[in-house]
C-alpha atoms as one frame of an Amber mdcrd trajectory, in Angstrom:
protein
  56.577 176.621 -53.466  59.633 176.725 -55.811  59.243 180.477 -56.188  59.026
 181.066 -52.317  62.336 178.548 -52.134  63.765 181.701 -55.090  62.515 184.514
 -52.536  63.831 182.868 -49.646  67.064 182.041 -51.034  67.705 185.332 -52.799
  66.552 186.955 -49.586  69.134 184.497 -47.676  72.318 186.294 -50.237  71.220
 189.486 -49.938  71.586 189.324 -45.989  74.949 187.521 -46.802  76.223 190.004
 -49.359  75.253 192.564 -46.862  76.909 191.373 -44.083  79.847 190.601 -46.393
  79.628 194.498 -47.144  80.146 195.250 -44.203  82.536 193.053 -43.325  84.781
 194.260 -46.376  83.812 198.230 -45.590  85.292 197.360 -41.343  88.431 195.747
 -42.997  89.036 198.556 -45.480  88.320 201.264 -42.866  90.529 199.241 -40.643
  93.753 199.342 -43.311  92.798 203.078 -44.206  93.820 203.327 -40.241  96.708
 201.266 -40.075  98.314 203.034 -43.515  97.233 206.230 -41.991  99.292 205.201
 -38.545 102.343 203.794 -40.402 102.352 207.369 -42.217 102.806 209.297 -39.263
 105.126 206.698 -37.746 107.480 207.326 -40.657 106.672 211.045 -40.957 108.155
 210.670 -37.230 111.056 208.368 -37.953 112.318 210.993 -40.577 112.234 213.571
 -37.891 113.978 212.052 -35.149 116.649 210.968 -38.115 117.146 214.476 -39.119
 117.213 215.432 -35.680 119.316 212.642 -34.469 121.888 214.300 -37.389 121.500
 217.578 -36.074 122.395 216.290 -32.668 125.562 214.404 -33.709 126.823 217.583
 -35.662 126.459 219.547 -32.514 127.775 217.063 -30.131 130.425 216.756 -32.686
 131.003 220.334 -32.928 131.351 220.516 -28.829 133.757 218.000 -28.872 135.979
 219.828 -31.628 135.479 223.112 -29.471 136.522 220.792 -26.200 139.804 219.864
 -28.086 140.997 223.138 -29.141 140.235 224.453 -25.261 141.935 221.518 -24.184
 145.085 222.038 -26.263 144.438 226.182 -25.410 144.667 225.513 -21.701 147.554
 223.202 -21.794 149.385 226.172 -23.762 148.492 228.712 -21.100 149.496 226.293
 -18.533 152.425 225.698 -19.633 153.826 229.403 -20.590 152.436 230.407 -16.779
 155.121 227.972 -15.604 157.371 229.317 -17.560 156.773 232.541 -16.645 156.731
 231.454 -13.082 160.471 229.585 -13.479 161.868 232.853 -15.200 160.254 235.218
 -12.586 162.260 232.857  -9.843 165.438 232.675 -11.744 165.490 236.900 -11.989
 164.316 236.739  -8.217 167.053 234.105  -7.235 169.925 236.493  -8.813
């Protein structure tokens, strides 16, 4: 009787430890996942950063370019009217 009690109970934790098994081999399988998705997600994060810096050069870059047209046009503007004022002065004489 005592040695079907051993069986029965040793039977009994080896189920348990099996199920425990697999319990632990879901969990570990479940954080191979989750390292595998927070990976990518940074391998993504570094992109967009080094594309985000790429963008703000650029943008940066326009607006420098936008300046100096800026500045260009209000030069050209300005010597047309000159032009224009001396071009009616010699007409007015």
């Amino acid at each position: 009787m005592n040695e079907i009690n051993n069986t029965d109970n040793i039977e009994i934790a080896s189920i348990r430890l099996e199920r425990a098994m697999t319990n632990l081999e879901a969990v570990v399988n479940h954080k191979s996942d989750q390292n595998k998705i927070i990976t990518n997600l940074q391998s993504e994060n570094e992109k967009n950063t080094l594309q985000t810096s790429k963008l703000k050069a650029d943008y940066e870059n326009v607006a420098r370019r936008e300046r100096k047209l800026d500045k260009s046009t209000a030069e050209v503007s300005k010597r047309i009217v000159d032009v224009m004022e001396t071009i009616k002065s010699v007409l007015a004489k």
